[in-house]
DRENDO-1510 file (C-alpha; in Angstrom, 1 decimal, always signed):
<recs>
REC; n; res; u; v; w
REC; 1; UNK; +92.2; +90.8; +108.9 .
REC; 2; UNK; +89.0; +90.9; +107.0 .
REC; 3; UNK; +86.4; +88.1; +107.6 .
REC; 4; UNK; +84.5; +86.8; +104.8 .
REC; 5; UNK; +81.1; +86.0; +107.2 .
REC; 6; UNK; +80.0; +89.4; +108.7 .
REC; 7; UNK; +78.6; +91.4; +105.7 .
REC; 8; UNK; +78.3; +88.7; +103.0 .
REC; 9; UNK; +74.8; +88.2; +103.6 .
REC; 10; UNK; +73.4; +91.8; +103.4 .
REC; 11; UNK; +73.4; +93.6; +100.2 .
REC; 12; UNK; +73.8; +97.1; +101.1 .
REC; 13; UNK; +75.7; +99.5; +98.3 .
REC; 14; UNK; +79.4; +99.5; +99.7 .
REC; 15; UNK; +81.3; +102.2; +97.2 .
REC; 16; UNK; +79.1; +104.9; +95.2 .
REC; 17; UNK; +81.3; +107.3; +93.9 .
REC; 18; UNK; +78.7; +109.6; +93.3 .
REC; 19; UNK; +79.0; +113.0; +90.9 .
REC; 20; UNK; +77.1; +114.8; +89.0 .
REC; 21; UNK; +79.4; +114.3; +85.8 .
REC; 22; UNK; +80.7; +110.8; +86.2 .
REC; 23; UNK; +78.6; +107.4; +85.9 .
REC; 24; UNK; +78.0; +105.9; +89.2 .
REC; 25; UNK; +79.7; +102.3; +90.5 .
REC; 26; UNK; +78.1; +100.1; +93.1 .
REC; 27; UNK; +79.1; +97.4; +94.9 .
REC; 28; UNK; +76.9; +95.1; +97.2 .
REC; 29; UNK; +78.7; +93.8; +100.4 .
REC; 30; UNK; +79.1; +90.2; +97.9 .
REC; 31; UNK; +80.2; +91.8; +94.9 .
REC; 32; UNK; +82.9; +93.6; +97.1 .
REC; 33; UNK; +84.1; +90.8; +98.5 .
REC; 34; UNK; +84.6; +88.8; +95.4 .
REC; 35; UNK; +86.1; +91.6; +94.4 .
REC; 36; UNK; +88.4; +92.0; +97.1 .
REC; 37; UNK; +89.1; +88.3; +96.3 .
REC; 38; UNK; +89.8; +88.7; +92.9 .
REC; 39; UNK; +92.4; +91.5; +93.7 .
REC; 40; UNK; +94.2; +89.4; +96.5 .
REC; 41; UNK; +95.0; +86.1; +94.0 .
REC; 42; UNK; +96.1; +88.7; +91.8 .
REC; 43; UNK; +98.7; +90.0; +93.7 .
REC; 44; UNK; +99.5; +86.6; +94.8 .
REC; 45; UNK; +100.3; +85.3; +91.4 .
REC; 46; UNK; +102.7; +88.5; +91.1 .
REC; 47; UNK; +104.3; +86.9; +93.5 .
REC; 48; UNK; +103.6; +89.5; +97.1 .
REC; 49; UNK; +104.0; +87.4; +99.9 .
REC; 50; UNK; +103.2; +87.4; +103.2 .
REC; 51; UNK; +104.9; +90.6; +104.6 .
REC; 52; UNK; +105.8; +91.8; +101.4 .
REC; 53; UNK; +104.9; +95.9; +100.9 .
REC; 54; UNK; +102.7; +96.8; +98.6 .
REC; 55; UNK; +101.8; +100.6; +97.7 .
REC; 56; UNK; +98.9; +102.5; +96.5 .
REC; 57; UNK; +99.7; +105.8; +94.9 .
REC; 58; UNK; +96.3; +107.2; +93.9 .
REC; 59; UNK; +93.3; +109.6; +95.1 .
REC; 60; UNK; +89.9; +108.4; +96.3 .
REC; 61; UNK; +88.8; +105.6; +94.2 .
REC; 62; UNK; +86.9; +102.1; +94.6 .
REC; 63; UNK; +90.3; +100.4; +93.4 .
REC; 64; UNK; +92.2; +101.8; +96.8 .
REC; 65; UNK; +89.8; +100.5; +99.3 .
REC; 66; UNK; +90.0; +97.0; +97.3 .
REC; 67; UNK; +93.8; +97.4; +97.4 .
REC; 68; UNK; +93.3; +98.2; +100.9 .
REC; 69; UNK; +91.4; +94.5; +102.3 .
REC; 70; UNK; +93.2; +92.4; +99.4 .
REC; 71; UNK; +96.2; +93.3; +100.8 .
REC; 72; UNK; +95.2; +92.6; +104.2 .
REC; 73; UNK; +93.6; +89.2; +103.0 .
REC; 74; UNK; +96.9; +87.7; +102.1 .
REC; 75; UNK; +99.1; +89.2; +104.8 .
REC; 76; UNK; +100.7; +91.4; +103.2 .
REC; 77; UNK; +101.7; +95.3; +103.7 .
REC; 78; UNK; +100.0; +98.4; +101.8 .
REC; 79; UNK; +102.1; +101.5; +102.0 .
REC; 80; UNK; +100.2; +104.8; +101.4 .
REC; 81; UNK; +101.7; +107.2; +99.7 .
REC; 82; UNK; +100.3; +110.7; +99.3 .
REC; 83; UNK; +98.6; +111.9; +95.7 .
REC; 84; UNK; +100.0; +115.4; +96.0 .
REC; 85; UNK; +103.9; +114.0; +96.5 .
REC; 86; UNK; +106.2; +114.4; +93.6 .
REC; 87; UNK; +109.2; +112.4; +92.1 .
REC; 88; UNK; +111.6; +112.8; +94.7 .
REC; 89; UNK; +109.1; +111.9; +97.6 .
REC; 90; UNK; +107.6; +108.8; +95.7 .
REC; 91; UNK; +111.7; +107.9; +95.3 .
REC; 92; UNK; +111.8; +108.4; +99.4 .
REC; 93; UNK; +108.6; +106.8; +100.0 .
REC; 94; UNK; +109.6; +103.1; +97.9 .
REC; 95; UNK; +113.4; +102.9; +98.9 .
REC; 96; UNK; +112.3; +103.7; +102.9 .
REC; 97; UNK; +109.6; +101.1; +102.8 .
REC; 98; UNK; +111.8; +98.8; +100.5 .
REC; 99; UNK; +108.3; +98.3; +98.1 .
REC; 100; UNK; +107.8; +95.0; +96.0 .
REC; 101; UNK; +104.8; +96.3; +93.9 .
REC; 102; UNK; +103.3; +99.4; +93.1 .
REC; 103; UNK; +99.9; +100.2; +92.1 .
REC; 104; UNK; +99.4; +103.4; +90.3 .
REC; 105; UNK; +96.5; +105.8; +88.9 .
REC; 106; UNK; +96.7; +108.0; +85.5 .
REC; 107; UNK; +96.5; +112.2; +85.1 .
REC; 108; UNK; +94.5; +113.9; +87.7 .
REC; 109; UNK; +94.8; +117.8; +86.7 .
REC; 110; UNK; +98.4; +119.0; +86.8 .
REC; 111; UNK; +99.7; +115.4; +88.2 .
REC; 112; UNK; +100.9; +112.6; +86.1 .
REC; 113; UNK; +101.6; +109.9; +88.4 .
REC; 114; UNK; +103.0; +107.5; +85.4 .
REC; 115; UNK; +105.2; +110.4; +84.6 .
REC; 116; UNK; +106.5; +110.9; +87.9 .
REC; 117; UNK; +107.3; +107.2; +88.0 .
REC; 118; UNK; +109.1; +107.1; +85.0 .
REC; 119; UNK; +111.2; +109.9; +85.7 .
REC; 120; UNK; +112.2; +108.2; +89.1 .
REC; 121; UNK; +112.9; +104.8; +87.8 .
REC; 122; UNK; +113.5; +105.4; +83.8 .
REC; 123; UNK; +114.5; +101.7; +83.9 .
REC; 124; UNK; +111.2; +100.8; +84.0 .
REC; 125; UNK; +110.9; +101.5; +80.2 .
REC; 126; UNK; +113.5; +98.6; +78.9 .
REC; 127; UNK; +111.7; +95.8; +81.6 .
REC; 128; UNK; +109.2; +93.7; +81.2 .
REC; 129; UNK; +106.4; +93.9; +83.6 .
REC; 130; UNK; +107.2; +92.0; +87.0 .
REC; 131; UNK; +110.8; +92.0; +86.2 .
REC; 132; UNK; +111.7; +95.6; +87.2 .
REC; 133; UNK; +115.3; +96.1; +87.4 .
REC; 134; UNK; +116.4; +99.1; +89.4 .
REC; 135; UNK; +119.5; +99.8; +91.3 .
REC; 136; UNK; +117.8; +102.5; +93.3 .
REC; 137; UNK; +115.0; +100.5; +93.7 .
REC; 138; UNK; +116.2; +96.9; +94.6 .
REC; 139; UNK; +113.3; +95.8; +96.0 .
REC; 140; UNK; +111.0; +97.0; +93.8 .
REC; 141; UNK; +110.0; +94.4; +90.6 .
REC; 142; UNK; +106.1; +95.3; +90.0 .
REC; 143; UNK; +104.2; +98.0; +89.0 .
REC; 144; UNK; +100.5; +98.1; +87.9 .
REC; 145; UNK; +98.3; +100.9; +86.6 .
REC; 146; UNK; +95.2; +101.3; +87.9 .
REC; 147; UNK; +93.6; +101.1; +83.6 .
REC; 148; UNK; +93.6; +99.8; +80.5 .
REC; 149; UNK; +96.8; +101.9; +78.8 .
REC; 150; UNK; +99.2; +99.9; +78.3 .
REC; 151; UNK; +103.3; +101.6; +79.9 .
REC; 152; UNK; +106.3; +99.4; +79.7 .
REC; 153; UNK; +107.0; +97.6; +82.5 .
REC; 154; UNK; +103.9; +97.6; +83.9 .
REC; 155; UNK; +100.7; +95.4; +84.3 .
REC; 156; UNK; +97.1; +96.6; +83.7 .
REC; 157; UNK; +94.8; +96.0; +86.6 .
REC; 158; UNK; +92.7; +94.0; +84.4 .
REC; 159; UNK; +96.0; +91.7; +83.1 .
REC; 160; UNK; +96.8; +91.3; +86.9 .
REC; 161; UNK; +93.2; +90.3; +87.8 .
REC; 162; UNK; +93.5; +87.6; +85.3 .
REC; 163; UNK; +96.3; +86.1; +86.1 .
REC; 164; UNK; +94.8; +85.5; +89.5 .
REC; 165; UNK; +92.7; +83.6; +88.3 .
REC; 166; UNK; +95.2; +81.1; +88.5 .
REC; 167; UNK; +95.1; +80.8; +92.4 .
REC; 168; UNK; +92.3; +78.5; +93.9 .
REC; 169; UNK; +90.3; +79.3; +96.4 .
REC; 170; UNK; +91.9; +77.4; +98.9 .
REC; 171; UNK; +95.5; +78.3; +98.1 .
REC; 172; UNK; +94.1; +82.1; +99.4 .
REC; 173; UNK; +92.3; +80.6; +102.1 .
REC; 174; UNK; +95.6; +79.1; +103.3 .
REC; 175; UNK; +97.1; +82.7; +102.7 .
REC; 176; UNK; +94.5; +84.3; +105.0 .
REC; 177; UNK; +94.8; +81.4; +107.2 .
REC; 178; UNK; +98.6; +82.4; +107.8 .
REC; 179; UNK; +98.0; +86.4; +108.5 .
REC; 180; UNK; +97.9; +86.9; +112.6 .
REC; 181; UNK; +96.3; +89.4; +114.5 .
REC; 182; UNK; +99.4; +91.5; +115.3 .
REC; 183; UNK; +100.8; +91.5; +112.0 .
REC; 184; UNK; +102.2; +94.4; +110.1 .
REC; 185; UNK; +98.7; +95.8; +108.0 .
REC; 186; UNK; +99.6; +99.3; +106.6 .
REC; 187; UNK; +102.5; +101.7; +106.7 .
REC; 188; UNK; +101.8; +105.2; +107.1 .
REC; 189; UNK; +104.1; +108.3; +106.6 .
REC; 190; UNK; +104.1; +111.2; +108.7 .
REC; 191; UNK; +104.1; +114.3; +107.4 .
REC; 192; UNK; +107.9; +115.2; +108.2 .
REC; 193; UNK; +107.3; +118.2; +109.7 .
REC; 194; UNK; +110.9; +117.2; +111.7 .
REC; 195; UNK; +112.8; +115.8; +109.0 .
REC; 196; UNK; +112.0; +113.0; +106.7 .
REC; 197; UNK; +108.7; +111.5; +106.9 .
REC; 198; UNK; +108.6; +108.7; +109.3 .
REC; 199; UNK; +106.6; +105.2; +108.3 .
REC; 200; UNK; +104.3; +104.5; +111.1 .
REC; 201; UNK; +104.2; +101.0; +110.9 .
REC; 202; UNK; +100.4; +99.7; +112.4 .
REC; 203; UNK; +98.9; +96.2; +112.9 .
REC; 204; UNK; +95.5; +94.4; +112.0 .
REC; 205; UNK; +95.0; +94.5; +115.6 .
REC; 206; UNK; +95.1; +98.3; +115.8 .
REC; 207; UNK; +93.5; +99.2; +112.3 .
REC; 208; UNK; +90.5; +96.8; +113.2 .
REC; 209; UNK; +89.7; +97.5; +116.3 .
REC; 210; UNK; +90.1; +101.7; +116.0 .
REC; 211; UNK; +87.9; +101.2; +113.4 .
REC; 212; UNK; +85.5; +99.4; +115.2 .
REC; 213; UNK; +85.4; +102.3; +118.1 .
REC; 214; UNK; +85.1; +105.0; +116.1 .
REC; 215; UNK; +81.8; +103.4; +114.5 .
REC; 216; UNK; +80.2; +102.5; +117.7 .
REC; 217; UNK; +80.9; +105.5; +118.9 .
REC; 218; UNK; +79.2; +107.5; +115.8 .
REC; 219; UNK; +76.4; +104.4; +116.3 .
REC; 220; UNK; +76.7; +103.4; +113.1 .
REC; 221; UNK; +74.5; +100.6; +111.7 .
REC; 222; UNK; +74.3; +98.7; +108.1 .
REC; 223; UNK; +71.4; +101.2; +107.6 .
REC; 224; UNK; +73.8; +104.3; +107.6 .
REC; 225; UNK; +75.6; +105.5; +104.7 .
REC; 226; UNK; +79.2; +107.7; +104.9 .
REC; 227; UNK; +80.4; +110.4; +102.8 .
REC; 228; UNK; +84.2; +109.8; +102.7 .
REC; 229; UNK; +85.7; +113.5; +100.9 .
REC; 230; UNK; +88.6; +112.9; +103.2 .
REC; 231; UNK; +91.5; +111.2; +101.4 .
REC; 232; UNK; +91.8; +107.4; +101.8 .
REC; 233; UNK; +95.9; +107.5; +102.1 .
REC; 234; UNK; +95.4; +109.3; +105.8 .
REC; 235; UNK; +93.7; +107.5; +109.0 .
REC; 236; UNK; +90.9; +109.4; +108.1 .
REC; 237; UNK; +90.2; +108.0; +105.3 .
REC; 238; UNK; +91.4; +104.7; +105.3 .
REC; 239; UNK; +90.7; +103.9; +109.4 .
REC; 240; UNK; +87.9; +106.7; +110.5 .
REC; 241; UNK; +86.3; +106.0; +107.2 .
REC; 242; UNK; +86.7; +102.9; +105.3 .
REC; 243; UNK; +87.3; +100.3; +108.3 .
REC; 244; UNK; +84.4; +102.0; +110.5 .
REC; 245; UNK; +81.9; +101.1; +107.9 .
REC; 246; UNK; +83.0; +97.4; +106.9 .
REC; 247; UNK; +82.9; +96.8; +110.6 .
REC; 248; UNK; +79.5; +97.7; +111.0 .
REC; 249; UNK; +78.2; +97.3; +107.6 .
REC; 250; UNK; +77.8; +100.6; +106.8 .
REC; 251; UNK; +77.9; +101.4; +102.9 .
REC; 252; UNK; +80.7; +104.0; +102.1 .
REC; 253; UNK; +80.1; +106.6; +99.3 .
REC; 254; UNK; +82.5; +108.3; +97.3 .
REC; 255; UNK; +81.4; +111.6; +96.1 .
REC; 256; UNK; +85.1; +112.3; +94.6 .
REC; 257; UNK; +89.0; +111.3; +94.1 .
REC; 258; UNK; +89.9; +114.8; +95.6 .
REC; 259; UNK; +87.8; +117.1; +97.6 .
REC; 260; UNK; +85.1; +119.2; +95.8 .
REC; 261; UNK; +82.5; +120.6; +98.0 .
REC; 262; UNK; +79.4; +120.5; +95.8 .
REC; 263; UNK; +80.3; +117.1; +94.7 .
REC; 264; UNK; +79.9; +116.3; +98.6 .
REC; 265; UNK; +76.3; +118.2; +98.9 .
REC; 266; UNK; +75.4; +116.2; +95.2 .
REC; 267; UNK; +76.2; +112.6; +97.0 .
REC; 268; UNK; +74.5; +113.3; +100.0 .
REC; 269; UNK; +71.3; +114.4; +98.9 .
REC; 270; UNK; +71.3; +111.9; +95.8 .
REC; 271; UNK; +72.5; +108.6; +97.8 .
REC; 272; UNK; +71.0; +109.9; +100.7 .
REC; 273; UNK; +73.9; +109.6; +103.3 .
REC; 274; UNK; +73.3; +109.6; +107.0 .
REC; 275; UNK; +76.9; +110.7; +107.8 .
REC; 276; UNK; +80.0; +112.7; +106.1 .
REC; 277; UNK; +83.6; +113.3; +107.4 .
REC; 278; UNK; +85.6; +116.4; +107.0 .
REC; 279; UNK; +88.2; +118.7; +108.5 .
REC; 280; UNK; +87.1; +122.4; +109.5 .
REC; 281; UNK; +87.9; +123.7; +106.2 .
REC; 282; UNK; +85.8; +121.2; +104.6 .
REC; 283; UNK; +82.8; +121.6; +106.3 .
REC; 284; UNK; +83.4; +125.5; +105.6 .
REC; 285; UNK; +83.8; +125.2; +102.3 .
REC; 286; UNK; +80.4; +123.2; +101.5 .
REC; 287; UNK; +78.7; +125.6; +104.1 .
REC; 288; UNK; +79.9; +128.9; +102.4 .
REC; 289; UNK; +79.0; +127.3; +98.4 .
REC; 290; UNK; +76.8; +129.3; +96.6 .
REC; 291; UNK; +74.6; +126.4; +96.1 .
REC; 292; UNK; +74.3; +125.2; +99.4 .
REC; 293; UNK; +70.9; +125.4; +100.4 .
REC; 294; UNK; +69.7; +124.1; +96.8 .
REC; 295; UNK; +70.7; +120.6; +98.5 .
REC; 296; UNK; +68.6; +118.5; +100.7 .
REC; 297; UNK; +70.9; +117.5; +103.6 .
REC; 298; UNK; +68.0; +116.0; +105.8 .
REC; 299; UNK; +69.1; +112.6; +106.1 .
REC; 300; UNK; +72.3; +113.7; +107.7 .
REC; 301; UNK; +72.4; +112.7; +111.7 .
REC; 302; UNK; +75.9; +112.1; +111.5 .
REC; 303; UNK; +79.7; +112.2; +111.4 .
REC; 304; UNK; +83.4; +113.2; +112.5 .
REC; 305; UNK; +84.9; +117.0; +112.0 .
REC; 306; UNK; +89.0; +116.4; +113.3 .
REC; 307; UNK; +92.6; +116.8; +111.6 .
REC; 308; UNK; +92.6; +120.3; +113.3 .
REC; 309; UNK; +91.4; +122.5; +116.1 .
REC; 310; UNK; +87.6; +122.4; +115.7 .
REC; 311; UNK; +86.1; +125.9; +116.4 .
REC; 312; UNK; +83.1; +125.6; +118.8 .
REC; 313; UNK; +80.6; +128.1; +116.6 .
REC; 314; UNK; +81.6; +126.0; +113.5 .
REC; 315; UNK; +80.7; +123.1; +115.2 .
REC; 316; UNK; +77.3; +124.4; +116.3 .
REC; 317; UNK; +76.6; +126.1; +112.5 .
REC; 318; UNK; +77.2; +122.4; +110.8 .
REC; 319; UNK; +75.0; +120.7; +113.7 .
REC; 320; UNK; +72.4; +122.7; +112.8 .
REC; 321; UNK; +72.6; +123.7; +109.1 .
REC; 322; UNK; +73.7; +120.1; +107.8 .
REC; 323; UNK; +71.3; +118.7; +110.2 .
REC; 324; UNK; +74.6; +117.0; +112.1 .
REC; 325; UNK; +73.0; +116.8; +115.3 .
REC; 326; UNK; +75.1; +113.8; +116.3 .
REC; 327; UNK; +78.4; +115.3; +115.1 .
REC; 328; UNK; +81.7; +113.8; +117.0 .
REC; 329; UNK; +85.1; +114.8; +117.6 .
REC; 330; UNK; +88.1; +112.5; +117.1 .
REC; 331; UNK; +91.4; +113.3; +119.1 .
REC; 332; UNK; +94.8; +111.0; +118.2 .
REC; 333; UNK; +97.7; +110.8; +115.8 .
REC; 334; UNK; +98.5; +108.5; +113.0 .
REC; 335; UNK; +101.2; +106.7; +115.1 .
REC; 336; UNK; +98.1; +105.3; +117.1 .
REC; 337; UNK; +95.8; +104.3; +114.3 .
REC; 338; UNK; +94.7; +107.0; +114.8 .
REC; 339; UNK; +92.3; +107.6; +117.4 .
REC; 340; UNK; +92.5; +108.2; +121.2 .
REC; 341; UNK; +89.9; +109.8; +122.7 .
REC; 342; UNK; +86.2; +110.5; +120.9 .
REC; 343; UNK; +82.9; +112.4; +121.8 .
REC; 344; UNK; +79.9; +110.3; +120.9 .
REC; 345; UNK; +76.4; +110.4; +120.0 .
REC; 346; UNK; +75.4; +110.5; +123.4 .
REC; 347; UNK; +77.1; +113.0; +124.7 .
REC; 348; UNK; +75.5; +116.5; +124.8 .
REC; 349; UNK; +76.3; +119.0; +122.3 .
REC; 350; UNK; +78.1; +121.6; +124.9 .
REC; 351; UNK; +80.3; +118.3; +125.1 .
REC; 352; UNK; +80.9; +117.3; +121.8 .
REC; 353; UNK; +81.6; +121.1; +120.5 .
REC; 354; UNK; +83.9; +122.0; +123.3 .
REC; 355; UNK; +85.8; +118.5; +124.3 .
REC; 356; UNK; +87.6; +116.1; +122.5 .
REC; 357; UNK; +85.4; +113.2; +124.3 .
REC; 358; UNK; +87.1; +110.3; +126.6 .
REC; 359; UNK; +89.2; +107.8; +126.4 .
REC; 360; UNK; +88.8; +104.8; +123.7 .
REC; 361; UNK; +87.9; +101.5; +125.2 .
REC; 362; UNK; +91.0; +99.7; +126.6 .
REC; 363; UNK; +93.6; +102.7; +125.9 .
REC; 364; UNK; +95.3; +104.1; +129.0 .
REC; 365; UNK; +95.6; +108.2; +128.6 .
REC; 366; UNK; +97.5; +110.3; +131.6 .
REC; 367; UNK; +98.7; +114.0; +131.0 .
REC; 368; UNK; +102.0; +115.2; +132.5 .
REC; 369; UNK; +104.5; +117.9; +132.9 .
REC; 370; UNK; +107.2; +117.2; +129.8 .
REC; 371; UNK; +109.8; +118.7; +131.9 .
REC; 372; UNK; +109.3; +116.1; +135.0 .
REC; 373; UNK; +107.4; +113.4; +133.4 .
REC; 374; UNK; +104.8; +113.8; +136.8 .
REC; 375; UNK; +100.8; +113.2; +136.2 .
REC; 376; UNK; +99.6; +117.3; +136.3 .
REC; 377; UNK; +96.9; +118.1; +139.1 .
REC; 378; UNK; +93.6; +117.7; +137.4 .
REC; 379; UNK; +92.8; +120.9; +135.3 .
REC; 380; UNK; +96.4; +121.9; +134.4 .
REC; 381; UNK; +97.4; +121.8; +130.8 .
REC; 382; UNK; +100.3; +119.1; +130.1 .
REC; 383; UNK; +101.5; +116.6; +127.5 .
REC; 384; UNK; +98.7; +113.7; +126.7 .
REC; 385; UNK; +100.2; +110.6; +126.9 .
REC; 386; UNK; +98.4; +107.3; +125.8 .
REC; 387; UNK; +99.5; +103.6; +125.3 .
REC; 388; UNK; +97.2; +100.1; +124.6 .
REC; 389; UNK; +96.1; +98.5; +121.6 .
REC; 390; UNK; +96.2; +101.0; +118.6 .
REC; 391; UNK; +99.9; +102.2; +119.6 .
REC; 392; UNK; +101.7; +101.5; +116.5 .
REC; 393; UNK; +104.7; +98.9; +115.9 .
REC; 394; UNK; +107.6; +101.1; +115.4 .
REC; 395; UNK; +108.8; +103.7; +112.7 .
REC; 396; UNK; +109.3; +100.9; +109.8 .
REC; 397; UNK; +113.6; +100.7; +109.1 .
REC; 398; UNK; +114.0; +103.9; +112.2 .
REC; 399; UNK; +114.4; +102.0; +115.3 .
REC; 400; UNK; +116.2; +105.1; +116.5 .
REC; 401; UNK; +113.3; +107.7; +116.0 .
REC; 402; UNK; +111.0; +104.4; +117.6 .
</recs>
């Protein structure tokens, strides 16, 4: 749940999308939350209710992290679904998770996500928007573009923002009022690796509090500022990223809506970030750019390499060439929100670049034989093993794989 007291009197920059070629939006911790609010009636007058599921299909924008607390605001469940899926995944994605609305971005390069839509639900074209009539979709009745354009059957964000003006303030009050701590926040799909992509289903409770570790443990203060080049529809992005910095008021800054490595050097030399995320391959592709070392990366003390196995030298060359002394390592899954283990700012470097840290605050971790289920003798290699807060609620509509 997201609490309206925290952050709203500081006025830090929350979202900066920040390249070289595009105009650069800002929000202050008040604006955001208005904002937030403003999105949340919206979806209430489309009628989302409490448990309802909601899904973002879109890159790294300032609309996704709105979508991401408004939904949360009034109780109800965002659904990420992956930019680089095509028709027949979106069709899996909003029939597994039985979705009620659907938010939706334009063209990005070769992918057009209105297309896509239309060619897995071309009754969309003969409804009117909110009254989506599908018999492959049956739960499905709202879909909203993330512009101005107008599609059949589907709202503009802007049309959707006013209509919500129609709820008062104490009518989403009441909704907030209603949402509880283990509820159902976000579903997340695996990658299917083993079959169809599961939909790890994880609560306020988890989200929150993961997000809360993972900033103390980077130290993070409203004075630090995050690149987030790591997509928002993963943990990364949406738990490592986004909820680590509205816990501790930390402003995020997006440098792009998919990864380009000198738009990440641009944004942290112009906004001056203190942090930035990235998998190995990231942080290898800004070190190798040409223009590297034409960027001032001196305010970097900060941030999380994970996703993958973290070589040690790589480590050490981004410590010292992006100035990310304080550099962590993240260890988990998405099915536990995601984080289980974390090296911190504290811990030595030989630490950090060799170890995937200890144990999250109240999570239980043991490591055992898979063939007898017995704890191994310390120093043996086994199967981690980890239950407490962030474990997820179940596989949403597979109790069987749960």
């Amino acid at each position: 749940m997201v609490s309206d007291e925290p952050n709203s009197y500081r006025e830090p920059y929350t979202i900066a999308p920040a390249a070289s070629a595009t105009p650069v939006l800002r929000y202050t911790w008040t604006e955001f939350l208005q904002e937030v609010n403003n999105l949340a009636k919206g979806l209430m007058m489309l009628g989302v209710e409490h448990g309802m599921r909601v899904a973002i299909w879109a890159l790294n924008y300032a609309e996704w992290i709105l979508v991401q607390f408004a939904t949360a605001k009034i109780g109800a469940v965002m659904v990420n679904i992956n930019p680089a899926y095509r028709t027949f995944e979106l069709e899996y994605a909003l029939k597994q998770s039985e979705v009620d609305t659907l938010i939706l971005q334009g063209k990005f390069k070769t992918s057009d996500y209105v297309g896509m839509f239309y060619e897995a639900c071309p009754e969309a074209f003969e409804c009117r928007p909110g009254n989506i009539r599908s018999e492959k979709f049956p739960y499905l009745r709202n879909v909203v573009f993330m512009g101005e354009i107008i599609y059949n059957g589907m709202y503009r964000w802007s049309e959707m923002i006013e209509m919500g003006k129609m709820i008062s303030d104490s009518e989403l009050k009441d909704r907030e009022d209603s949402v509880e701590f283990d509820d159902a926040l976000n579903i997340q799909y695996t990658s299917g690796t083993t079959g169809y992509p599961k939909g790890v289903t994880l609560s306020h409770h988890a989200v929150l509090n993961n997000g809360l570790i993972i900033g103390d443990g980077m130290a993070f203060t409203e004075n630090d500022k995050l690149c987030i080049p790591v997509p928002f529809y993963h943990c990364f992005g949406m738990v490592l990223s986004n909820m680590a910095c509205v816990t501790h008021g930390t402003t995020m800054v997006i440098p792009c809506p998919a990864f380009d490595p000198e738009a990440v050097l641009y944004a942290i030399e112009t906004e001056k970030c203190t942090a930035v995320h990235g998998v190995p391959t990231m942080f290898i592709a800004e070190l190798e750019h040409p223009n590297f070392s034409k960027y001032d990366l001196s305010t970097l003390r900060t941030g999380i390499m994970a996703g993958s196995p973290c070589p040690i030298e790589k480590m050490r060359e981004v410590s010292e060439k992006m100035y990310m002394r304080d550099i962590v390592i993240v260890y988990g899954q998405t099915e536990t929100a995601p984080g289980v283990t974390m090296s911190t700012t504290s811990d030595s470097l030989e630490m950090r670049v060799s170890t995937v840290g200890r144990a999250f605050p109240h999570t239980e971790i043991k490591i055992i034989d898979p063939k007898t289920g017995r704890i191994v003798p310390y120093g043996e290699t086994g199967e981690i093993c980890a239950r407490g807060y962030m474990t997820m609620k179940g596989y949403y509509n597979n109790p069987q794989a749960t």
